[in-house]
Backbone as CSV, one residue per row, in Angstrom:
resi,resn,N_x,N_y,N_z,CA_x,CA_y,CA_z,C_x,C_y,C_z
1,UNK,48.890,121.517,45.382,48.669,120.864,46.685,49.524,121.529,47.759
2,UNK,49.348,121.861,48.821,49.621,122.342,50.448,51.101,121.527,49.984
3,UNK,52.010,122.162,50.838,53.393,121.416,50.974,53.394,120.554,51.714
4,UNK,52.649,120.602,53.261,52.350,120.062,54.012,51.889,118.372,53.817
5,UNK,50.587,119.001,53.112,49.682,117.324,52.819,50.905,116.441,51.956
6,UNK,51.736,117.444,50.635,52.429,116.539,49.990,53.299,115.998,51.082
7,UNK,53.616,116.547,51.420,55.018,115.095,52.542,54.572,114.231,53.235
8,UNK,53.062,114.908,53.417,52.881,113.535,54.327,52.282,112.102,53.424
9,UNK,51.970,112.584,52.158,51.440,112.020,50.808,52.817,111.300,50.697
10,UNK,54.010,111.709,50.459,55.036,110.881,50.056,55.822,110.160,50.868
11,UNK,56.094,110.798,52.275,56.647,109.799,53.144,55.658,109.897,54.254
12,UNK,55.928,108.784,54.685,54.648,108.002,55.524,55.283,107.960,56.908
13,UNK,56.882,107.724,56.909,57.354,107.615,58.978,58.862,108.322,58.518
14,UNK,59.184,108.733,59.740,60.442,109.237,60.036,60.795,110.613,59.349
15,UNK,59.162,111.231,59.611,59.606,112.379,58.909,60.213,113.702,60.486
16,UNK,61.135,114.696,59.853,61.969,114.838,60.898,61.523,116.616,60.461
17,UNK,60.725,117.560,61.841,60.715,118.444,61.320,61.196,119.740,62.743
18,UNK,61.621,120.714,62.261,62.593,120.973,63.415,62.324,123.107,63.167
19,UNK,62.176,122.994,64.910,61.736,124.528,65.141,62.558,125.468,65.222
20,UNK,62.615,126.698,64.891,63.140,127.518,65.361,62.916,128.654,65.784
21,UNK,63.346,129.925,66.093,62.746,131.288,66.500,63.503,132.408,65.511
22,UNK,62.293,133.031,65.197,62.637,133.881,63.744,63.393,134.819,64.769
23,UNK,64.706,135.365,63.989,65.706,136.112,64.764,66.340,136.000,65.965
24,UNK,66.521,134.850,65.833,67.654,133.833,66.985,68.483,133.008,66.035
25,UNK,70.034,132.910,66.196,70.736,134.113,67.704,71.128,135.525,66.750
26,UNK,70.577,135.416,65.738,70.338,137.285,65.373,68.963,137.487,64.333
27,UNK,69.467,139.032,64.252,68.019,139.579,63.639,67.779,138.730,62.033
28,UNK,69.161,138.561,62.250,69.007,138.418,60.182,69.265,137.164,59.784
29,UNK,69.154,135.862,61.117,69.819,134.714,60.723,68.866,133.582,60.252
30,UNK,66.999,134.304,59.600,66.103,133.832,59.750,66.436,132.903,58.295
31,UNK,66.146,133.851,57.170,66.830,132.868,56.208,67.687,131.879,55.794
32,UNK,68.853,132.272,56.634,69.993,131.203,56.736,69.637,130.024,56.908
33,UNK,68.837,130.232,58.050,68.805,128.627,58.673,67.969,127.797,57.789
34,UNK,66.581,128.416,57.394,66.048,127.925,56.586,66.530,127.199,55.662
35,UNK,67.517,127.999,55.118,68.119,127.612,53.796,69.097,126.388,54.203
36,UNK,69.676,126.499,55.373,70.323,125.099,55.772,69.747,123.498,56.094
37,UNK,68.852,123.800,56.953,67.580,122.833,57.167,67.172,122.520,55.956
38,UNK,66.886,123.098,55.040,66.564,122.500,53.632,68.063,121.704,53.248
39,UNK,69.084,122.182,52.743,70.261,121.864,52.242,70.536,120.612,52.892
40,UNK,70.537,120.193,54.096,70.568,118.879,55.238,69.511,117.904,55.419
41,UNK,68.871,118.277,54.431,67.430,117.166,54.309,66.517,117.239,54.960
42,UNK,66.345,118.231,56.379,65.320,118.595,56.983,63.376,118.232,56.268
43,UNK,62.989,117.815,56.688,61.444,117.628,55.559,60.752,118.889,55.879
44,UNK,60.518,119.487,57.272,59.748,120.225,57.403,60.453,121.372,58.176
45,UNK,59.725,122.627,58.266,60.102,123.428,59.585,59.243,124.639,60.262
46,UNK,58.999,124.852,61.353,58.432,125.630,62.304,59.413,127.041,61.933
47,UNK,58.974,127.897,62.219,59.547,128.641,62.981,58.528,130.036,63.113
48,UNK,59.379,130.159,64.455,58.616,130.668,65.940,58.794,131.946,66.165
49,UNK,57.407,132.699,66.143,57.160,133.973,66.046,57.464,134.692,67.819
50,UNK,58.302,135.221,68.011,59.042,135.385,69.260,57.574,136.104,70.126
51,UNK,57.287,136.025,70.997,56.380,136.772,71.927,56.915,136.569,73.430
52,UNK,56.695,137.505,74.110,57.241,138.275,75.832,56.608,136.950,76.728
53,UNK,55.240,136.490,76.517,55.140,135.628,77.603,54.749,133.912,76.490
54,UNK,55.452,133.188,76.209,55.213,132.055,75.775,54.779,131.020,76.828
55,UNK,53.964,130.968,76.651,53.657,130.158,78.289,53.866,128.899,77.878
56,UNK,53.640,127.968,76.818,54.046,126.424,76.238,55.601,126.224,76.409
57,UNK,56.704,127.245,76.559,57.718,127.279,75.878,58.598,127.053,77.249
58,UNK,59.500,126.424,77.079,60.920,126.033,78.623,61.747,127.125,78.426
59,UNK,62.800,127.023,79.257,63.640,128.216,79.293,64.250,128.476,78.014
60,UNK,65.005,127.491,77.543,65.485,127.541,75.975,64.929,128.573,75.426
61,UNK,63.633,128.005,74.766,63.257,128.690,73.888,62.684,129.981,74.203
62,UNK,61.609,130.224,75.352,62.130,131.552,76.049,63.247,132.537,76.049
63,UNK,64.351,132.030,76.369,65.632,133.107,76.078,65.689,133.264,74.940
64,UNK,65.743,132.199,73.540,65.590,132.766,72.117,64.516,133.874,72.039
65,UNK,63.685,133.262,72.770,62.369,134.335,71.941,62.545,136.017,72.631
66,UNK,62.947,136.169,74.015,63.310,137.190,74.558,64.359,138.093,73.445
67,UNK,65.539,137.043,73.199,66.708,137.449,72.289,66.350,138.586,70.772
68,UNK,65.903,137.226,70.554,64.897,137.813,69.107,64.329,139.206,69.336
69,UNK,63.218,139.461,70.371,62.490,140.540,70.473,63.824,141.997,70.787
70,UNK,64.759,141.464,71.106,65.876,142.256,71.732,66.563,142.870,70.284
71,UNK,66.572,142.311,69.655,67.171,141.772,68.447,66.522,142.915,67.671
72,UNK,64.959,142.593,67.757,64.339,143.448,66.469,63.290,143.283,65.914
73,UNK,63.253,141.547,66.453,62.127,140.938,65.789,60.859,141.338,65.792
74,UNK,60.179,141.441,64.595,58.502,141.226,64.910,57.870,140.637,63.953
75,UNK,56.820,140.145,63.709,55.805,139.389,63.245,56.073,140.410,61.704
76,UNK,56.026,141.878,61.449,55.635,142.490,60.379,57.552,142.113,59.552
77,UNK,58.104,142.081,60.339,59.534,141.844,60.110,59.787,140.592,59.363
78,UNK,59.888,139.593,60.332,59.167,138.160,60.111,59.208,137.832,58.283
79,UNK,57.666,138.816,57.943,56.937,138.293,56.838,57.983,139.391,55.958
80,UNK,58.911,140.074,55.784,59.654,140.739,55.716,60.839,139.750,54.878
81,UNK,61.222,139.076,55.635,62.318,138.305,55.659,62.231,137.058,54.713
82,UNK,60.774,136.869,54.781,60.863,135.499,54.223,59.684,135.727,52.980
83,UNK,60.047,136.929,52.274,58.943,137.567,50.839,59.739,136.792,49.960
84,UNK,60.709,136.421,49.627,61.556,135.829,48.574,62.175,134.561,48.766
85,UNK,61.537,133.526,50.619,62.089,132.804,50.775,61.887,131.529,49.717
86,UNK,60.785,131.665,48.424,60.482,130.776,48.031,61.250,130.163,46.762
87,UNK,62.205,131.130,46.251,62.551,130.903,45.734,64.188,130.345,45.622
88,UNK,64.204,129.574,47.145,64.826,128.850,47.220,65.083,127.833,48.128
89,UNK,63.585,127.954,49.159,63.621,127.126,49.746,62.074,126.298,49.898
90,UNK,62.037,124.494,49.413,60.670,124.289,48.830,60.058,123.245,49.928
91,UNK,60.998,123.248,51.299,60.004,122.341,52.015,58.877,122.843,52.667
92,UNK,57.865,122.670,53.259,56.703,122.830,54.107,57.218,123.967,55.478
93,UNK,56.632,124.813,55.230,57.163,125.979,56.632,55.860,126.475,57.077
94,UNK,56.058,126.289,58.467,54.895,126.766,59.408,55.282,127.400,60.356
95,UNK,54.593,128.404,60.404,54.405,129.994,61.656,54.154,129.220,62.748
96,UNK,54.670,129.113,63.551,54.401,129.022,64.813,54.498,130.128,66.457
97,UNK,53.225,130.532,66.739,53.605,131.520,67.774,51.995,132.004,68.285
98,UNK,51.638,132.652,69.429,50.782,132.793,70.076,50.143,133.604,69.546
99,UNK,48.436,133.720,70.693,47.533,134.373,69.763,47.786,136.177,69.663
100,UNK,48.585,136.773,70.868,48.263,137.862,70.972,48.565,138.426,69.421
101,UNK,49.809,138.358,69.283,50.678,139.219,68.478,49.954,138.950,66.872
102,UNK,49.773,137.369,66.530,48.414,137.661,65.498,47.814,138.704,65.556
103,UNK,46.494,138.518,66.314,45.753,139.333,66.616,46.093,140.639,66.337
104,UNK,46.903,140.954,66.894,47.561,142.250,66.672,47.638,142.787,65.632
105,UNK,48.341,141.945,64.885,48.574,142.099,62.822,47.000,142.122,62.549
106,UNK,46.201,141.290,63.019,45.263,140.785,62.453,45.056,139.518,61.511
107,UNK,43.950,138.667,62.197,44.402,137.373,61.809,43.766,137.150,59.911
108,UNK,43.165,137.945,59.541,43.017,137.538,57.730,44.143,138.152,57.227
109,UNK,44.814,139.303,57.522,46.099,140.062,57.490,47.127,138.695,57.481
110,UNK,47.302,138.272,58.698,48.565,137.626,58.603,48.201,136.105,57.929
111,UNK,47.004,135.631,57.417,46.960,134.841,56.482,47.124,134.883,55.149
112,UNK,47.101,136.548,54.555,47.159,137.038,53.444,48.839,137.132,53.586
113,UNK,49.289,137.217,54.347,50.593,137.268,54.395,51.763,135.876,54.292
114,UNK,50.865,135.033,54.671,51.088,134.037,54.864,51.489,133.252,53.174
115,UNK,49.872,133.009,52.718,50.122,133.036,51.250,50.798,133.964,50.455
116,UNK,51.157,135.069,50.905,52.649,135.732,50.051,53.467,135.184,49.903
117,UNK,54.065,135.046,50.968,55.381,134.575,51.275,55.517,132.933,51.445
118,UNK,54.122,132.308,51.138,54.593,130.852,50.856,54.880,130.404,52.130
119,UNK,53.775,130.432,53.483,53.752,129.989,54.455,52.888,128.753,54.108
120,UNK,52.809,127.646,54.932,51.820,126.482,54.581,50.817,126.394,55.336
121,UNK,51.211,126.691,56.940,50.329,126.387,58.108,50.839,126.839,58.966
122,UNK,50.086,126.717,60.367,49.922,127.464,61.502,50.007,126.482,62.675
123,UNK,50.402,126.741,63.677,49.918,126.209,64.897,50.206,127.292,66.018
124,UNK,48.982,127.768,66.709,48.831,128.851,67.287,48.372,127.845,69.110
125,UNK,49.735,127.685,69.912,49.421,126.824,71.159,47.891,127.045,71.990
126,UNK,48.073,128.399,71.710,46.829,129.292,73.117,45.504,129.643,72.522
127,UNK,45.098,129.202,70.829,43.783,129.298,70.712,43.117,128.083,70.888
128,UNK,42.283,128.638,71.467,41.501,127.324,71.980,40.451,126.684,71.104
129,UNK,40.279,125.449,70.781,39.758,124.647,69.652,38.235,125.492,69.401
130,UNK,37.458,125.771,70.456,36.030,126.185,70.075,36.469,127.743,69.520
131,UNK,37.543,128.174,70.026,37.214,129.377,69.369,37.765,129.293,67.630
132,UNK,38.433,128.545,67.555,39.149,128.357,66.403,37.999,127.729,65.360
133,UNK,36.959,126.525,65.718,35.821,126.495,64.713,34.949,127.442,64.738
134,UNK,35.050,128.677,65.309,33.550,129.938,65.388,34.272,130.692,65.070
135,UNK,35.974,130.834,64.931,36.190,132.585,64.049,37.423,132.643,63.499
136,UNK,37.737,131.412,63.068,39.254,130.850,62.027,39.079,130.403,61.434
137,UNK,38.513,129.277,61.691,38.797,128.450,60.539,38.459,128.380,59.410
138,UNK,37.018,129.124,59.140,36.517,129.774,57.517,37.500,130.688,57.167
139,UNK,38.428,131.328,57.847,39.155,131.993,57.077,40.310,131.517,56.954
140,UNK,40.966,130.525,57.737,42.740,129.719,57.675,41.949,129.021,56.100
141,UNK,41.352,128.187,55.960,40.293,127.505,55.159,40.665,128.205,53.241
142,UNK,39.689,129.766,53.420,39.549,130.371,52.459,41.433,130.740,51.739
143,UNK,42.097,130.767,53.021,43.594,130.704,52.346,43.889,129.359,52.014
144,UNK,43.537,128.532,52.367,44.311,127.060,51.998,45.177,127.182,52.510
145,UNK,45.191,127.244,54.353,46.025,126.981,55.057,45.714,126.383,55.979
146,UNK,46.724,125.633,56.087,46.703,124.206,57.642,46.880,124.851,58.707
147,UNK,45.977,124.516,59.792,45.887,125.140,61.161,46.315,123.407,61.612
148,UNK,47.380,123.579,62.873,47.816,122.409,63.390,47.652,122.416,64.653
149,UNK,46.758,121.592,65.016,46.330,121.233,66.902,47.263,120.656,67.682
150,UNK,47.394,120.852,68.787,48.413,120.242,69.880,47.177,119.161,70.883
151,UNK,47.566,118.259,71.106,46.952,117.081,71.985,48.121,117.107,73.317
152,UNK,47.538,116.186,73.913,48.558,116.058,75.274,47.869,114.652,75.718
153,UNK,49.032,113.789,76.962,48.539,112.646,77.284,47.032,113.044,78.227
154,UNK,47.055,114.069,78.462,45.633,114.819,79.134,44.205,115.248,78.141
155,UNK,44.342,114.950,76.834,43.387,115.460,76.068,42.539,114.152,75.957
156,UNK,40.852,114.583,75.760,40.260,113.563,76.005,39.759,112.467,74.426
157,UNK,39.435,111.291,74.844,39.418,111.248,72.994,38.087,111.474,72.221
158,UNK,37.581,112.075,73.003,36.091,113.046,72.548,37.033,114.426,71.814
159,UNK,37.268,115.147,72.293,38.396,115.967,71.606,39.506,115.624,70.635
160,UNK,39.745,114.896,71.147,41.061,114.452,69.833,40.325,113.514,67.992
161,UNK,38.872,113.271,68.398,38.719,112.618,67.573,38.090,113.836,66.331
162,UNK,37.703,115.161,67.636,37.165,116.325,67.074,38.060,116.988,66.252
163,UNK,38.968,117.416,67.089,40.342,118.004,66.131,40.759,117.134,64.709
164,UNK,40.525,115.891,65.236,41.111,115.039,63.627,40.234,115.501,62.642
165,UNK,39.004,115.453,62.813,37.368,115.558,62.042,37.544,116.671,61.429
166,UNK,37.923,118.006,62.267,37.886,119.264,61.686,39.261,119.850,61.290
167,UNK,40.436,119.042,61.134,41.577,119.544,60.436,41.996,118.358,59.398
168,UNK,42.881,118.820,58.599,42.949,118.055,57.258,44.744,118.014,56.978
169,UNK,45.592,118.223,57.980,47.248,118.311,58.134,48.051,117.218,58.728
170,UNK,48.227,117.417,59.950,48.758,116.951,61.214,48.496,117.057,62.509
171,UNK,48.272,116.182,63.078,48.230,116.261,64.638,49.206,116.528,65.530
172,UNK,49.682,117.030,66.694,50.803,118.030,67.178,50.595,117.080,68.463
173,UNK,51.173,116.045,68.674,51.347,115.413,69.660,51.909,115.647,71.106
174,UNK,51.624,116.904,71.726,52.866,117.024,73.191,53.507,116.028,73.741
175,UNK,54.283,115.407,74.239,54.676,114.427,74.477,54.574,114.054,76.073
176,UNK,54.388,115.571,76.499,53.480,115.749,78.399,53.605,116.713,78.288
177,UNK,52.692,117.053,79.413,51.933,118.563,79.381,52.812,119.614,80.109
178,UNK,53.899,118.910,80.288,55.131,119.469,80.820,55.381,120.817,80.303
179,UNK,56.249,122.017,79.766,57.068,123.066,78.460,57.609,122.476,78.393
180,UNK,58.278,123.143,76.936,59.079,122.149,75.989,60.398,122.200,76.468
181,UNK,61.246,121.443,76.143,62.742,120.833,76.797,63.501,119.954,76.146
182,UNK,64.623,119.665,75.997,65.071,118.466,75.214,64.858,117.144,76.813
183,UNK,65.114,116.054,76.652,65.013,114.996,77.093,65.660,113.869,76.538
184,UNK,66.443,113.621,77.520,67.266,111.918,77.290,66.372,110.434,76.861
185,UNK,65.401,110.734,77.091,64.416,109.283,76.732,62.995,109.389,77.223
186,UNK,62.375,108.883,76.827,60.573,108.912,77.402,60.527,107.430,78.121
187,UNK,59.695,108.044,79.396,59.281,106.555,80.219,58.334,106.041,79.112
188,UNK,58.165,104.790,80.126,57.333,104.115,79.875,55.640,104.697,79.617
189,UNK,55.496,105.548,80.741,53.966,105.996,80.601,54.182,106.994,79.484
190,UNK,54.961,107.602,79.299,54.921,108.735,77.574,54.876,107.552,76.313
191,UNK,55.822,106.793,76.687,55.678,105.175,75.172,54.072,104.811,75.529
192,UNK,53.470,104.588,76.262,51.968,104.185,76.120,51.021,105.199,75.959
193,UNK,51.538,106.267,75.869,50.644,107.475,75.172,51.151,107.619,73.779
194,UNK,51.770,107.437,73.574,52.173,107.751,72.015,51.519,105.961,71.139
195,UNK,51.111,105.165,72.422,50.169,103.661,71.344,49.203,103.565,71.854
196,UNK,49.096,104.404,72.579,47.553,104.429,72.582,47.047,105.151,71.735
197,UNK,47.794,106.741,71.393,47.268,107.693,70.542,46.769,107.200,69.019
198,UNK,48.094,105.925,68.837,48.572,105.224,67.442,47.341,104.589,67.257
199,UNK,46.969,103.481,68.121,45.968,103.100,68.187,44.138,103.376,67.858
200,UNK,44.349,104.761,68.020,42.705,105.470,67.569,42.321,105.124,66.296
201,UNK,43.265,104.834,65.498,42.728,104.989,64.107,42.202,106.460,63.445
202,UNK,42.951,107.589,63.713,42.573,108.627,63.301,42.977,108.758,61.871
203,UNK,42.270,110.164,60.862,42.660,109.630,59.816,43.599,111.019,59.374
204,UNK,44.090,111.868,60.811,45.299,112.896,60.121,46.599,111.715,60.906
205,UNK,47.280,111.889,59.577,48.989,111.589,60.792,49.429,112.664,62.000
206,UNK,50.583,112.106,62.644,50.701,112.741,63.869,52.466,112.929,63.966
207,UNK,52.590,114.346,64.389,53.746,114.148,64.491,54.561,114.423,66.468
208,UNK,54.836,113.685,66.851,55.486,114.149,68.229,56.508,115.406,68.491
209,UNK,56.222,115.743,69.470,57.299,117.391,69.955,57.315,117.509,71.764
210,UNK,57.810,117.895,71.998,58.449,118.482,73.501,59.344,117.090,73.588
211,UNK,60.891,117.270,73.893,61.583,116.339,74.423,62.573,115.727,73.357
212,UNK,62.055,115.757,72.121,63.202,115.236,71.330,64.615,115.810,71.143
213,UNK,65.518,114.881,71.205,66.791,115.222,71.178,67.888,114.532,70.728
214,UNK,67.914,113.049,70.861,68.643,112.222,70.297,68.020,111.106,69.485
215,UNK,68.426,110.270,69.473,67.822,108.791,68.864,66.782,108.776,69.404
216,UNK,67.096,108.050,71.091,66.385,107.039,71.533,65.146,107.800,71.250
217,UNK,64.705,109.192,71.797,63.732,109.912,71.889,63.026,110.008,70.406
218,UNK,63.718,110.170,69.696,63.339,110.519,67.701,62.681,108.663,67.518
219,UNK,63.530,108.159,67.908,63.332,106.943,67.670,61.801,105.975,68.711
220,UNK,61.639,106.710,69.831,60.458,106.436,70.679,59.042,106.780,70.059
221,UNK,59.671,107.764,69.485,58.548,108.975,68.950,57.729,108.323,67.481
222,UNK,58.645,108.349,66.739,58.500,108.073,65.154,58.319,106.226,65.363
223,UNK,58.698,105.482,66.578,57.867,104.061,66.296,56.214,104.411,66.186
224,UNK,55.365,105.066,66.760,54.014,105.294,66.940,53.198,106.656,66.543
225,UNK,54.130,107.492,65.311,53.889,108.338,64.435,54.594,108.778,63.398
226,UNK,54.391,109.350,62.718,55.055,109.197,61.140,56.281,110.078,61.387
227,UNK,56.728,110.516,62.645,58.395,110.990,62.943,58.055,112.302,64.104
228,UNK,58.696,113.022,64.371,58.826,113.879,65.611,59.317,115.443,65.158
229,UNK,59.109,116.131,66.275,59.338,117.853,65.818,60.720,118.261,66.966
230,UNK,62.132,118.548,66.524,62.868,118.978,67.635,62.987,120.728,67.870
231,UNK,62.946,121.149,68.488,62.532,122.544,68.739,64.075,122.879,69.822
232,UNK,64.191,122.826,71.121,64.803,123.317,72.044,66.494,122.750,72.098
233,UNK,66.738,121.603,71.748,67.774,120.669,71.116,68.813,121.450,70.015
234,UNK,67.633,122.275,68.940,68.204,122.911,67.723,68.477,124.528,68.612
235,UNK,67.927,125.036,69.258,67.879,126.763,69.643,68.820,126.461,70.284
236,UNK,69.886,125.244,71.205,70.806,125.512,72.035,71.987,125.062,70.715
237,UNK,71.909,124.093,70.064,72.891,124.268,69.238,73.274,125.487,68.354
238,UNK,72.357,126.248,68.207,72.239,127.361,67.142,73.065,128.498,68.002
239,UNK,72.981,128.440,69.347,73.724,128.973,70.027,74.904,128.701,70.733
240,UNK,75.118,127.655,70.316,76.453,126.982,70.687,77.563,127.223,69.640
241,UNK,77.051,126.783,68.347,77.329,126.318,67.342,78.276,127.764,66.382
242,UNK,79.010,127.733,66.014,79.592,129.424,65.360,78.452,129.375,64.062
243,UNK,78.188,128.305,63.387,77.047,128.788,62.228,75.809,127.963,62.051
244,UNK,74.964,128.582,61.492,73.790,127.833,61.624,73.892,126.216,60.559
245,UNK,74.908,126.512,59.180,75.089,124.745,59.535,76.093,124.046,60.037
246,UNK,76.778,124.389,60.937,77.278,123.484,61.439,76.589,122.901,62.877
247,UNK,75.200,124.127,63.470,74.629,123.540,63.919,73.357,122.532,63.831
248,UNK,73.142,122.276,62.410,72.262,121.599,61.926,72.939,120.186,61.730
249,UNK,74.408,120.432,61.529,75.394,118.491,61.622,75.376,118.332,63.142
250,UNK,75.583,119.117,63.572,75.297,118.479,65.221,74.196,118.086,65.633
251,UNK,72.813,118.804,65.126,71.646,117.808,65.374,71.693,116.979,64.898
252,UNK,71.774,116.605,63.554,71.624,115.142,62.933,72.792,114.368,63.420
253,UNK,73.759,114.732,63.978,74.548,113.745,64.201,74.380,113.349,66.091
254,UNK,73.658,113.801,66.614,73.091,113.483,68.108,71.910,112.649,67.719
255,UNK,70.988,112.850,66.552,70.165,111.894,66.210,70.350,110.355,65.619
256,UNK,72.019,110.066,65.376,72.507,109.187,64.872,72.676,108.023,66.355
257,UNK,72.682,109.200,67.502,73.219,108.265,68.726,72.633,108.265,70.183
């Protein structure tokens, strides 16, 4: 079974899954972290295939991803790094990063690559859903890999009920159509998008992202989906922080308060 489906098979809320950028804040610190995020109970993790124009992405993660490319990084590198990650690290890991640089590799290429190295799934921000049922998804599919959609309080629920229909993972909740950022708390109108969303009765779970950072936010998030994704929160600690776990106790311990 997908790593993916199992977690969401075994825990049902407060699952906590957290992004990063392959080769940030160095070329070689891709494994590490991994291996820490696992060691700290992390359930799941992203991490983010660096590209020049991220247009979803806030400054944060921008400067990582700039860094990275500065660094060394690339997509062929990447799958490089993480050929042996399996044999020691067993939670759910997903590629996350835009369409060009796929493309580039080539997208049955970097799915074959994918299942090497014990990738689970994908979420690619900038392909757009119709193109993704006319020239992906028989092939994400033929790997037995999860392609993961992003929604927004702007997506309509003619669409969102489509994306549920035709994926079999998680739903990628934006939290506003804002780039991503950490954030002190969600108004009121982001809490009534996240119950209204709750409300559809869809039948993938959902996990929330852009804005998480502490409690209140983890805690806004995961009342009206099975837990939240922190992304920009973790890339400034990772750079704050002298090692990658001691910046992983500082996230969980900002999530305590």
């Amino acid at each position: 079974m997908n790593r993916i489906t199992n977690l969401f098979n075994t825990k049902k809320d407060g699952i906590l899954s957290v992004y990063f950028t392959a080769g940030y804040p160095a070329l070689d610190d891709t494994t590490k972290i991994l291996k820490e995020l696992q060691a700290k109970g992390i359930d799941m993790v992203e991490v983010g295939i660096p590209f020049s124009d991220p247009m979803a992405d806030g400054p944060v993660i921008q400067e990582a991803a700039t860094q990275a490319l500065h660094n060394g990084m690339s997509l062929r590198l990447l799958f490089d790094q993480l050929k042996d990650i399996r044999r020691d690290v067993h939670i759910p890991i997903i590629l996350m990063g835009y369409l060009n640089p796929i493309m580039q590799f080539g997208f049955e290429a970097f799915c074959q690559k994918c299942v090497e190295t014990g990738v689970d799934g994908m979420i690619i921000p900038d392909l757009p859903f119709a193109d993704y049922m006319a020239d992906y998804k028989a092939i994400a599919e033929r790997y037995e890999l999860k392609m993961i959609m992003l929604i927004t309080p702007e997506t309509s629920e003619e669409r969102i009920r489509l994306i549920d229909e035709h994926t079999d993972s998680f739903i990628y909740m934006v939290s506003s159509a804002a780039t991503t950022g950490a954030q002190q708390s969600f108004n009121e109108q982001k809490q009534a998008y996240f119950r209204r969303i709750n409300g559809m009765g869809l039948q993938n779970p959902r996990l929330v992202g852009f804005g998480i950072s502490n409690k209140a936010t983890f805690d806004a998030a995961a009342a009206n989906s099975s837990g939240a994704i922190i992304g920009s929160k973790f890339i400034q600690l990772l750079k704050s922080e002298p090692t990658p776990a001691e910046a992983v106790d500082k996230l969980l311990e900002a999530l305590k308060k």
